[in-house]
N, C-alpha and C positions, 0 to 999 in steps of 0.2 A: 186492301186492294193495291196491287203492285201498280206504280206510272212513274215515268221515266218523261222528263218533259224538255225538250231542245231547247235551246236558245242564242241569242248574238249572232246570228247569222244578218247577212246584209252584202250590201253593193260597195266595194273596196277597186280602188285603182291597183291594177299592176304594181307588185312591189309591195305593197298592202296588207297591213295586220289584222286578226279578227281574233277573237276569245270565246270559242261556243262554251257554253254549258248544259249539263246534262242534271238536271234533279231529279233526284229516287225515292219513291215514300214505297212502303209496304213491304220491306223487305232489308234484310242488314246489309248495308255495301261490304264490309268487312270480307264477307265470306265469297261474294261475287268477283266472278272476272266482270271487266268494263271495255265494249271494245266502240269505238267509232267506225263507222261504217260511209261509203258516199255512194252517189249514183244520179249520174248523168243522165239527161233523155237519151236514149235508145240503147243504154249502155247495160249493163250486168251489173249489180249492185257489187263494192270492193269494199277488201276491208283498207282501213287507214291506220289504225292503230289497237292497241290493245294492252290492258292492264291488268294481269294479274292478281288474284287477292294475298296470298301467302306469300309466295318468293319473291316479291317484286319485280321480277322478270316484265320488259317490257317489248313490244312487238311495235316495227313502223314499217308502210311500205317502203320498198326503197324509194316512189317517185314523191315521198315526202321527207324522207328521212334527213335530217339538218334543217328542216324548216318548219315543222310542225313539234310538237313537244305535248304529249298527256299528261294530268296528273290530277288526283283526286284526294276530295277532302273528306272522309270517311267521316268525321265529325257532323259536317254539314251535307253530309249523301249528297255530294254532289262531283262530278268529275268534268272537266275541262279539256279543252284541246285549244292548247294555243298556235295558231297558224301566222307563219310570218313569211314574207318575201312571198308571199300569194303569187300566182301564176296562171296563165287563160287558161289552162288546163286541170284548175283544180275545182272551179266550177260544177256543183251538183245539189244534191240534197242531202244533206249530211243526218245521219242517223244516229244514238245509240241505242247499245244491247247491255243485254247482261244477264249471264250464265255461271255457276260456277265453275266450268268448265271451257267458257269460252273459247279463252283464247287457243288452250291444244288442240280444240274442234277444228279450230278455223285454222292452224296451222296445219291441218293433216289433214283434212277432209276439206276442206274451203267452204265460202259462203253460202254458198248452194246448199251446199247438203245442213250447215246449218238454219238457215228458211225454209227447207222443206221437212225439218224433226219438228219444227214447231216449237222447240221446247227452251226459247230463250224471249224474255221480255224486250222489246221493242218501241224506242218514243217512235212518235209520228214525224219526225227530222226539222230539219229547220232549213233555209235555203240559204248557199253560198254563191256570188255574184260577182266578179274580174272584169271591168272593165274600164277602159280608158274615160 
């Protein structure tokens, strides 16, 4: 049974570090892409970052890029997002996926079109929190 289970998320001041993690059973991280996802109330679900399995190639948005950092322990299935220098604006539900295709999906087709194929595994997210 594939599950993907969020975690570290919480309530951080401005300025503010947090380390989520992501664990994977039922399936080889090896061959999977790993992407972080967020989504604010009322907002459209984005991507935040994304890791490739083969080329290492990695993807960030630009409104995280220097301040957020992925990387994954393929040993331990599990993959992380280190967020630093947090900002009111980064506040959401933070999710992962995993495809082995991800990340070209969601580079060329966007999020949408990957939540409406269905065809990629999804945690239940974990919640992030910026406040004074």
């Amino acid at each position: 049974q594939v599950q993907l289970v969020e975690s570290g998320g919480g309530l951080v001041q401005p300025g503010g570090s947090l380390r989520l993690s992501c664990a994977t059973s039922g399936f080889t991280l090896d061959y999977y892409a790993i992407g972080w996802f967020r989504q604010a109330p009322g907002k459209e679900r984005e991507a935040v970052s994304c890791s490739k399995a083969r080329d290492g190639r990695i993807d960030y948005a630009d409104s995280v890029k220097g301040r957020f950092t992925i990387s994954r322990d393929n040993a331990k299935n599990t993959v992380y997002l280190q967020m630093n220098n947090l900002k009111p604006e980064d506040p959401a539900v933070y999710y992962c996926a995993a495809n082995p295709a991800l990340c070209d999906t969601v580079r060329a087709l966007g999020v949408e079109f990957v939540l409406s194929r269905g065809e990629s595994y999804w945690g239940r997210g974990t919640q992030v929190a910026v406040s004074p």
